[in-house]
Structure formats: structure tokens, C-alpha cells
N, C-alpha and C positions, 0 to 999 in steps of 0.2 A: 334315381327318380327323375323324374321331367322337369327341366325348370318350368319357372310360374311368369308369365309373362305380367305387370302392373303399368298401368297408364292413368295418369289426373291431367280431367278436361279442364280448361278455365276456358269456354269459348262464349261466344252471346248467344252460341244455338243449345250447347248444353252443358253442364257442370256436374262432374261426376269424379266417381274413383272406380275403377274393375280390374282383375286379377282373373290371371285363368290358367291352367296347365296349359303346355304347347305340345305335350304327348299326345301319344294314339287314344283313343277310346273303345274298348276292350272289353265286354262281362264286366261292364257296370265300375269300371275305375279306368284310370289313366295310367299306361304304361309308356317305356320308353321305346321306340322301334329297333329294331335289330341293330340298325347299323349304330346309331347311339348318336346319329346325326340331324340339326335340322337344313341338311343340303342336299344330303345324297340319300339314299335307297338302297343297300347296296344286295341285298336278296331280297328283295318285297315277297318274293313265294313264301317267307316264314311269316312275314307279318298276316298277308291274307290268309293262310294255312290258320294260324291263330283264331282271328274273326268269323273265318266261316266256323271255324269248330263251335267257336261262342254262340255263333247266330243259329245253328242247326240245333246244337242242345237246349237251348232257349225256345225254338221253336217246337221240338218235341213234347218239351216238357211243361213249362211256364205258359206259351204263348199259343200261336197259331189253332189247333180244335180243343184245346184245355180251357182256353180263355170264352165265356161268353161274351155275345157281340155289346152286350149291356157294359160287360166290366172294361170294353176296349175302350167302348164309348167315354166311357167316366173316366177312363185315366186320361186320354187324349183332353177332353176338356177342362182338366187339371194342367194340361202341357199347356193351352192357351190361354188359360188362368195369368201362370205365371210369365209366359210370354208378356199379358200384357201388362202387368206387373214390374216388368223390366222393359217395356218397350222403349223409354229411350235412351237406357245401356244399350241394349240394339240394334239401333240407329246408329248410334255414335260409334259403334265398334264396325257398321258396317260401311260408314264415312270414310273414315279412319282405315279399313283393308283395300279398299279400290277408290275411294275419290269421289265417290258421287255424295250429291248437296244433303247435308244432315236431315233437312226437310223433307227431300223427296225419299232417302230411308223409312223414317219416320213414318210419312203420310201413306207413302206406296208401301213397299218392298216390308215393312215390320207390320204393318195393316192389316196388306194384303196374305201376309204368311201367317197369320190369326184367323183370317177369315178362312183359311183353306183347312186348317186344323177343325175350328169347330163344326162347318162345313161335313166333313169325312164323318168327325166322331158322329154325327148325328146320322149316318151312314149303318155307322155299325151295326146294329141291329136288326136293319130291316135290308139286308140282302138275304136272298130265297129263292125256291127253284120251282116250278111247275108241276103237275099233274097231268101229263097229254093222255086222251082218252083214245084209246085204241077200240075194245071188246069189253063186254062187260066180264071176259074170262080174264083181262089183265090190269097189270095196275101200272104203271109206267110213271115214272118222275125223272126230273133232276134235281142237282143240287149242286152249290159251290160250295168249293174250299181252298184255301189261299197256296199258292204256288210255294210257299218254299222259302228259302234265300236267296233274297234281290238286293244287286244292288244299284246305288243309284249316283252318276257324276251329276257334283254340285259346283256349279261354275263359279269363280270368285266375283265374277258381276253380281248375282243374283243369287247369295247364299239362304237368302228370306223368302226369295217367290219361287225358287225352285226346289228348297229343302222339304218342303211341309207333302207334295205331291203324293210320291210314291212309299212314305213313311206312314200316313193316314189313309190310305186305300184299306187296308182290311189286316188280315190277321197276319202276314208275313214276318220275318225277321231281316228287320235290316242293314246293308253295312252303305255307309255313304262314304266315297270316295271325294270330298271340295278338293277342287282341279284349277288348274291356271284357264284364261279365256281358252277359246278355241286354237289361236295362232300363237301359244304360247306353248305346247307341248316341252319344248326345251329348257325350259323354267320349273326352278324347282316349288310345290305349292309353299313350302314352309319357309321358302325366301325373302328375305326381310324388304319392303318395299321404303321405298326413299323420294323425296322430291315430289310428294302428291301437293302439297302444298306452297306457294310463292315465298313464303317468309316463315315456315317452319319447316328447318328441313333436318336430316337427319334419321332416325331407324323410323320405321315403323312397325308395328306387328308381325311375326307369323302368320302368314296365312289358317285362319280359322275357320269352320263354321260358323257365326254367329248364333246361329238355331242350337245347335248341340254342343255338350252332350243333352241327354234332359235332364233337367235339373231333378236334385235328389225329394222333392219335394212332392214332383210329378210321378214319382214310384213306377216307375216301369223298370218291369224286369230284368235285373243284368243281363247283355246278351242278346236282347230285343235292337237295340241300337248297336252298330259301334261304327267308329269313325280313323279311317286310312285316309292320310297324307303321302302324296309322293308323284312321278314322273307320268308320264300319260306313257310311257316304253316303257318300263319298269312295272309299276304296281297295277297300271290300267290295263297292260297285257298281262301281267298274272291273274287278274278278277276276268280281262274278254274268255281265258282259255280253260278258268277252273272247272273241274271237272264236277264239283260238289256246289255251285251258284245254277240256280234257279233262273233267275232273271236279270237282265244289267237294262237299265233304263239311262240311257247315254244322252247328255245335252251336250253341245260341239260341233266341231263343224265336220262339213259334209265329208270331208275326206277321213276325218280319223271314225265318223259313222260306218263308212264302209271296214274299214278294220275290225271293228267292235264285232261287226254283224259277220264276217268271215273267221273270224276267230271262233264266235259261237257256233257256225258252222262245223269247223271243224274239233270241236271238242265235242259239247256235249247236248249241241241242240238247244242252247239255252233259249228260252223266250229275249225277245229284245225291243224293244222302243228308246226311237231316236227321232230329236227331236233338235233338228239342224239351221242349218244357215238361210237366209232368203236373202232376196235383193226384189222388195215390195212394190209394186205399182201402184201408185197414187193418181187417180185420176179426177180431171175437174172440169164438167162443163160447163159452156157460157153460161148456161141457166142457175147454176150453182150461187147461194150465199157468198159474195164476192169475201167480207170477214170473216166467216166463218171457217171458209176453205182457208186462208190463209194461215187464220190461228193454230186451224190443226193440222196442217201440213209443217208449221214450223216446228209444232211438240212432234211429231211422227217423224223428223230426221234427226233433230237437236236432244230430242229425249232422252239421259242419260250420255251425254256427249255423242250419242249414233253408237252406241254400244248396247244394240238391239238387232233380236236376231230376227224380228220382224217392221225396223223402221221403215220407213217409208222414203226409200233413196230415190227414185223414179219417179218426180211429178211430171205427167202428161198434162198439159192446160190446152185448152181448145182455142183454137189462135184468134177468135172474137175476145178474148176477154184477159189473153195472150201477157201483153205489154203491162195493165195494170196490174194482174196479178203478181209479174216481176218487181213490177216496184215497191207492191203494198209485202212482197214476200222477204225485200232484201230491208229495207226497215225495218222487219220483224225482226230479221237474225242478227242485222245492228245493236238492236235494243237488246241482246243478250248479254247478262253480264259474266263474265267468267273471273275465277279466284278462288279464295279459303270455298270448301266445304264446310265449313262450321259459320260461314259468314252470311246470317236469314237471309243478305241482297244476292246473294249467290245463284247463278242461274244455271249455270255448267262451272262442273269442277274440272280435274284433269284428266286425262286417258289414263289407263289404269297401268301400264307398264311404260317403259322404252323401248320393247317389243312394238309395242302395240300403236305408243307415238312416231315409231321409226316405218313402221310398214305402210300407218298411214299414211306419211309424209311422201312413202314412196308411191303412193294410188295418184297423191294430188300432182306429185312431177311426171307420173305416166300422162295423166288428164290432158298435161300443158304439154309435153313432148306429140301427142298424138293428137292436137291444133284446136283442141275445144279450147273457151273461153272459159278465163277465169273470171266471173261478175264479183264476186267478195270473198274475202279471206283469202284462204291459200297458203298460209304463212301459220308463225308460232306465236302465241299471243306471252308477251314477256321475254325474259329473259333466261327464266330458271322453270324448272316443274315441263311437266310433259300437258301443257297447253297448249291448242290447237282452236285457231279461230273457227266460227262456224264459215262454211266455203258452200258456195255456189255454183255450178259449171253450166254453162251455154253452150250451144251450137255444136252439140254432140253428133255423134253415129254411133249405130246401133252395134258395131264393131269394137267399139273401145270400152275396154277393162273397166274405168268407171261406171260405166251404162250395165256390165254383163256380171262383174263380179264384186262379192261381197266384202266391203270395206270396211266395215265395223265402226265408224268414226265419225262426225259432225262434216260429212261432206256429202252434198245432194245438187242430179241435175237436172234441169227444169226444162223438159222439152215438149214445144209446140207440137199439138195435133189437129188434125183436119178434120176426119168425122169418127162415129163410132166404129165402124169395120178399123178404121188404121191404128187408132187407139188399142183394139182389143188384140191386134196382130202383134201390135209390139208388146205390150203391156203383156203377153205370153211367151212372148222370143226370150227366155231365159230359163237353166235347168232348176231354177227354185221356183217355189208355190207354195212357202207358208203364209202369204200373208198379204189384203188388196186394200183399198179403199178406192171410192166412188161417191164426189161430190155432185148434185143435182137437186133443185127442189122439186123435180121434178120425180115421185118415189117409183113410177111403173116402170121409169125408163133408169133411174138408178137400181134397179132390184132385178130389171133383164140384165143389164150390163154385169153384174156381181154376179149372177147365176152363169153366165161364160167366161170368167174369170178362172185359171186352173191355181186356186188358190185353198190351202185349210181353211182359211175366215175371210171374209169379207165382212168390211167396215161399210156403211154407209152413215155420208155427213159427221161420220169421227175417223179416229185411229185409236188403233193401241188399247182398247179397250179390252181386258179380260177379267171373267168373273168365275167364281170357285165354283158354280154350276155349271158353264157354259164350255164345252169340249175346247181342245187348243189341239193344235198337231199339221204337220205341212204333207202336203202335194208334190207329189214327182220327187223332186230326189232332196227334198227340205224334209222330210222325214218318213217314220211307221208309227203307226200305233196315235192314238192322243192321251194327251193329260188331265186334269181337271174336270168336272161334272160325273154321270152315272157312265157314263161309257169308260171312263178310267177306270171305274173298277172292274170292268170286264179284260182289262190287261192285266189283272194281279190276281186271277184265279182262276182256278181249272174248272170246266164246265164238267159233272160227271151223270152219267143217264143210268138208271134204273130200271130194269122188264122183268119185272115178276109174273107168274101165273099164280092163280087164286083158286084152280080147279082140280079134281081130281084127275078128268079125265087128260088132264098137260102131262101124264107120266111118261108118255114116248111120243119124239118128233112125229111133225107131219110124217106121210109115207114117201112125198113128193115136195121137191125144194120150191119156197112159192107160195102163193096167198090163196084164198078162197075163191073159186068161178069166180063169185058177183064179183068180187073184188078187185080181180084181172079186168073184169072187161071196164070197171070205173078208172083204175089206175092206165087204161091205155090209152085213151086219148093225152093224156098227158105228157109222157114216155114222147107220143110222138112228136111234139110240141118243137122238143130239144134237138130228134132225130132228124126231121127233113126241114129247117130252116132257109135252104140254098133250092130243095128242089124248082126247077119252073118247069114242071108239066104237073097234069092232073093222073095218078097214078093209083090204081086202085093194085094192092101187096097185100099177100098172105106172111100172114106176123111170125109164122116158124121161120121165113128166112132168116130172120135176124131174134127169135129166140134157141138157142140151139142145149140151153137146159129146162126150155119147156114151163120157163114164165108165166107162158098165156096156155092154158090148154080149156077148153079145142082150141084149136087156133082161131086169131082175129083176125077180118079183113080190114083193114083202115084205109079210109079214103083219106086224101091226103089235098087240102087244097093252098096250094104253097101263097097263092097269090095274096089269102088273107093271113098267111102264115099260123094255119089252125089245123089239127088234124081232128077227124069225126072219127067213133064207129060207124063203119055201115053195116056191113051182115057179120052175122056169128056164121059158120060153114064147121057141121063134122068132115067133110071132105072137101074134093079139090074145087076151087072159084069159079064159077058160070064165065065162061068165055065171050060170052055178051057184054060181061061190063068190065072189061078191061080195053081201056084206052091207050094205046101206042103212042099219041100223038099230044 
């Protein structure tokens, strides 16, 4: 059997007692994984071979078009029932697995993962498919129905705001995989974390979900959920290559995205959404809320220690208002407190590994080896615990590591700009685009700037801002697909189309492959639309050259006038084109 992991809080943020299996989650109980370990993996193929079996029969039988969208609906808002019922054992367990301040669990992350649940359930029932009117001899619909077995990496930052996503989209069966950060691949998830804390140090938990399993109270069907622990080489390539998963919905970083999505490749086609790294541009003009911009520049790099995969590491400031905003910005990151997570003064906890504070350490030596300026921090704040001050860099180039690539950690650097063209060139000079902001009181010229921005979201006069209606997802190589709002649930179902006839006389195909005259000659101008977009002459063509199974019959003549980029009917001809209106020139 699994052992049972137990912890009692005595802190000022919260007092509690919790227990939980450190097993897999399985058809609705906790088993132990293959290897009988919580370090290694040693064949994940049995363990996923396991889940997916759970989650497919679950989905044939209990779940997926068995279940109406009413009865999803009502279990899911019994899920966030008792979410919130426990929400500050969830807090504190998710304090407690990576570091961050009990309050901001609490407020954000166990909040936020309530609202996205009840959100979906209220979903449930009212996704539906159309009626497209052809002919009154046909009837034509579609309709959705849920993909299958998806599963979904839960990162150990964000076990609360990224859990609830793709489990509350619609009828699927899911298996979630809670993963180490992105740059932790070599870490094992059910490895016991040490040192989050200044003066409590010693085990930490197993890495958990804190969301799952559901609790037994929330009644969902064994099999509907289940939950794999293990390696990103190991168990994450047994779920990229399975031939029997439907969908892998992968958050991490851009590199191991591309693995996911070439794996699916070569198995079985799976569907995929990823949802990767950035390196955000912050920009702020003179005219901008001199505190305002400050305040939320400081939460968009410091938030979460910069263990955001949409922080805002790249402040652009416009060199009028240049100088003050460094100072009003390096006071701010002063007035940061860092220490316990459970401590309410607590403002940054610690970096969530030794991985994770070593690699950073090494961004801030590349920074200083490569002649930028260190303005604040740069250093380890203490003695013990993977604390890292909040850091500042000046007098960059657009060449160096800290400027280009993504560092995960409370370090941000503040460069001068001259007008909008240089701002928006740099502010694009990077392979990510999840994520922008754009300070200005002024909103026509903040709302043009965010619209050339090659970014998922644009913030204007905030950051960081996401709501359980409102899509998330990156640009260029920060991701596919999005999360959250109504467009998410068009990633977790197949779209399927409908053409009945309703007549008698539909017993045998047309005679001729093709629509009706009138219909040819209304669908050609459009056809042509897409066909001569380059042409530059004015060119009157007989439509058989380029129909050659007889499309258009009789043939169309199109005139073609490229200059407005439109093509017209001009004449219908049973025979060859009048030589008069055909122009060479």
C-alpha cells in the first residue's frame, strides 16, 4: 500500500492537520507505482498502460456521452464545493510543495482554481452545434463530442491555476501528470523538497497535486481522474508516445514542448496544446501613471519570486521619465520582504528547487560576465533556503542571455527607450510572445501599441491579469492552442458535421460531380478571390482552363481585376471568348 504522508501547521498564516496517500491515483483509489518507489520510475509504460485503461473505460462507460452535460455540471460544482471547503488546507499544502507565500496560494492560486471549476461546470450544458441551411432538400448540422483521453502536465508552481483547466472543459477522461518546473526535468516529482524555509528546515512533502485526487464526496466516477507521478524522460514520454491518449495538454518549457508535440507526431496524431515559456515586454511611456506603472511592473517580475511564465522581465521606459522610474522602481523591489511562507509579512518565499536557484544564480553571473549593470541584488538573500534577492540589470544589449532568454526567477532588466518604432522592434526581437504590457494614459496610443505587439495577451496599465472567461495561450514559439474562456473548449472536442437529404428524389448522385448552374456561377467569383491574388494585368480567362472536372459548366468567363484584388463574372459563353475583350496588356 502507499504510505500516507501527515503534516501539523502551527504558523500565523495557518493551523491545521492533513494526511494524504503519496501513491498514484488510479480508478478511483491509490495504488502503489510499479517500481514501489518514491524516486525512480523504473517502467512508467505499466503505470500509464494502467490509467489510460482506467480513463478509456471510464470514458466509454460512466463518463464522456453517458453522462449528461447537466449531471457534469453538478458533480464539478460539488468539486468546488468542497475545494472551497478546504481551501486553506490548500493553500498551505501548496506553501508548503514549492515555496510561495500562503496568502498568495490562498488568495490566487486556490481562488483562482474555484473559479475556473465552477466557471466550466456552468459550461456543461450549454455547448451545441448548428443547423447550416443548405437547400430545403437537406438538413446539415454539427455537433460536439469530447476527444477521448487527455492528459494534462501540472507544474509544481501552479498545481491550483493550472489543475482545474483541462479536467472542467467537458466530457473527457483525464489523467494528469504534476511535473517538476520546466528546467527540472531531472528531478524526480515525488522528491522530497528541503530548505524552502530559513529556520525550518528538513523533509518536505512528496510532491502532490494539491487539487487531486477528488475527493470522495465529489462523486466522480472512478477512472474519470487519475493521477501519474514521475520523470519528464520516463513517464512524460510514455503519455507524448501513447498510442491509446487522445490529447496531452503540456505546460513547460519551450524545449521539452517541442518533444511533446514530435512525439505526438509520431505516434498517434495525438491533439496537443502547449503552453510555454516567454520573456514579456513591459513597456512604459512618459505619459504613463508614473505609480502605477511602477507598482505593476514590480508585481509582473517579483510575482511569485519570477516563477511566471508570462512575468514581465523586459521593462522598456521611454527615456523622459527614464531615471525616475528607476528609482521609484528600485524602492519598490527594496521594500520586498523575503522569508517563511507562512509569515502574513512575507512577500517572496523561495525559489522552488536548487535547480532552479542554481540556474538562476547562473543568468545573474552570465548578466555581470557580459558588462550589464547590476542596480540591485544579484546575490542570495540569507544564509540557508534557496533565496534570491530581487535583482535589477542596466545597460544591457539586446544580445545578452538576460535580455533574450527565459529565467524564471525575481531578476528584471530596465532598458531605456527612445520612441514607439524602437520600443516595438525590440520589444518583438525575441522567440517568445505569450505575454505584453503597455503603460500610457493615453488608451488610442496604448491599444495601437498592444495591437503590434506579437504577443497571446496584452495587458494594458496592469500585468498578469487572467480570468476563467478570458483565453490565455502564446505566440510564436511560447505556445498552441489556448486555455481558459469558450475557446478552450474547442481544444477538447471534436467538431463532427452532419448532411442528410430529406427527399425522395436524393436516391442517386448527381450525374455530374458539382453544384447547380446558378450555384457555379454565385460560387465563382469567389474561387477567384483566392486564385489570382498576385496577378498584375487585367486578364479576361475562360474558367475550363483551370476547371478540368468541370466545376463550372458552361464555362465562366472571369474578369479578373487584380489591382482591387476582386475577381467579377463578366460573360457566361457556351462557346469560345469574343477576341475583342481579351486584353494582352
Amino acid at each position: 500500500m502507499p504510505s500516507v504522508f501527515s503534516h501539523e501547521w502551527d504558523t500565523p498564516a495557518f493551523k491545521g492537520k492533513t494526511s494524504f496517500s503519496t501513491g498514484l491515483y488510479i480508478n478511483g483509489q491509490f495504488v502503489d507505482g510499479s517500481s514501489k518507489s518514491e524516486i525512480e520510475v523504473l517502467n512508467p509504460k505499466n503505470d500509464v498502460d494502467i490509467a489510460v485503461g482506467a480513463a478509456q473505460k471510464a470514458f466509454d462507460t460512466v463518463w464522456g456521452l453517458n453522462v449528461s452535460g447537466a449531471q457534469r455540471g453538478e458533480l464539478l460544482n460539488k468539486l468546488a464545493a468542497l475545494m472551497e471547503e478546504h481551501k486553506s488546507e490548500l493553500a498551505a499544502l501548496e506553501a508548503l510543495d514549492n515555496g510561495k507565500t500562503f496568502g498568495w496560494a490562498h488568495g490566487t492560486d486556490v481562488t483562482f482554481g474555484i473559479s475556473v471549476v465552477k466557471y466550466y461546470a456552468g459550461w456543461a450544458d450549454k455547448i451545441h452545434g448548428q443547423t447550416i441551411e443548405t437547400d430545403e432538400k437537406k438538413l446539415t448540422y454539427t455537433r460536439h463530442e469530447p476527444i477521448g483521453v487527455v492528459v494534462s502536465t501540472i507544474t509544481s508552481l501552479y498545481s491550483l491555476l493550472d489543475n482545474p483547466h483541462p479536467m472542467s472543459t467537458g466530457a473527457n477522461s483525464a489523467m494528469e501528470l504534476p511535473s517538476p518546473p520546466a528546467h527540472m526535468e531531472d528531478r524526480a516529482c515525488t522528491r522530497r523538497r528541503e530548505h524552502h524555509r530559513p529556520q525550518v528546515l528538513g523533509t518536505h512533502p512528496p510532491h502532490r497535486d494539491p487539487h487531486g485526487p477528488p475527493h470522495p464526496r465529489s462523486r466522480l466516477p472512478p477512472g474519470v481522474v487519475n493521477i501519474l507521478t514521475g520523470y519528464g524522460n520516463t513517464v512524460g514520454q510514455a503519455i507524448s508516445t501513447h498510442m491509446r491518449i487522445d490529447k496531452v495538454a503540456f505546460t513547460g518549457s519551450t524545449l521539452v514542448g517541442r518533444k511533446v508535440m514530435e512525439a505526438a507526431a509520431k505516434s498517434n496524431l495525438k491533439q496537443v496544446t502547449l503552453e510555454l515559456g516567454g520573456k514579456s515586454p513591459n513597456i512604459i511611456f512618459n505619459d504613463a501613471d508614473l505609480e502605477q506603472a511602477v507598482n505593476w511592473s514590480a508585481h509582473g517580475i517579483f510575482w511569485n519570486h519570477g516563477q511566471a511564465c508570462c512575468a514581465g522581465s523586459r521593462i522598456f521606459v521611454q527615456a523622459g521619465i527614464y531615471d525616475e522610474f528607476l528609482k521609484r522602481f528600485t524602492a519598490r523591489a527594496q521594500a520586498i520582504k523575503l522569508g517563511d511562507p507562512f509569515n502574513p509579512e512575507t512577500n517572496q518565499g523561495p525559489q522552488v528547487s536548487q535547480i532552479q536557484y542554481d540556474r538562476i544564480m547562473n543568468y545573474i553571473e552570465s548578466g555581470k560576465q557580459a558588462g550589464a549593470k547590476v542596480h540591485l541584488g544579484g546575490d542570495r538573500f540569507g544564509t540557508e533556503g534557496y533565496f534570491i534577492n530581487p535583482t535589477i540589470f542596466t545597460d544591457t544589449t539586446p544580445d545578452m542571455k538576460i535580455v533574450q532568454e527565459e529565467i524564471f526567477g525575481p531578476v528584471g532588466v530596465v532598458i531605456k527607450s527612445e520612441d514607439e518604432e524602437d520600443v516595438l522592434r525590440q520589444a518583438n526581437d525575441t522567440m517568445y510572445g505569450l505575454a505584453a504590457a503597455v503603460f500610457s494614459q493615453n488608451l488610442n496610443r496604448a491599444l495601437q501599441t498592444a495591437h503590434k505587439l506579437k504577443a497571446g495577451t496584452a495587458w494594458v496599465n496592469c500585468v498578469n491579469h487572467v480570468h476563467p472567461n478570458v483565453p490565455f495561450g502564446g505566440y510564436k514559439q511560447s505556445g498552441i492552442g489556448r486555455e481558459l474562456g469558450e475557446y478552450a473548449l474547442h481544444q477538447y472536442v471534436f467538431l463532427l458535421f452532419y448532411f442528410s437529404s430529406l427527399f425522395l428524389e436524393a436516391r442517386n448522385p448527381p450525374a455530374q460531380i458539382g453544384l447547380p448552374s446558378e450555384e457555379k456561377l454565385l460560387l465563382a467569383p469567389i474561387v477567384l478571390v483566392h486564385l489570382f491574388p498576385l496577378l498584375d494585368k487585367v486578364l479576361l480567362l475562360p474558367l475550363e482552363m483551370l476547371d478540368p472536372l468541370g466545376l463550372f459548366n458552361p464555362p465562366l468567363m472571369l474578369f479578373v481585376l487584380p489591382t482591387l484584388n476582386l475577381a467579377y463574372v463578366a460573360l457566361l459563353f457556351e462557346g469560345p471568348a469574343p477576341t475583342d475583350l481579351i486584353t494582352s496588356d
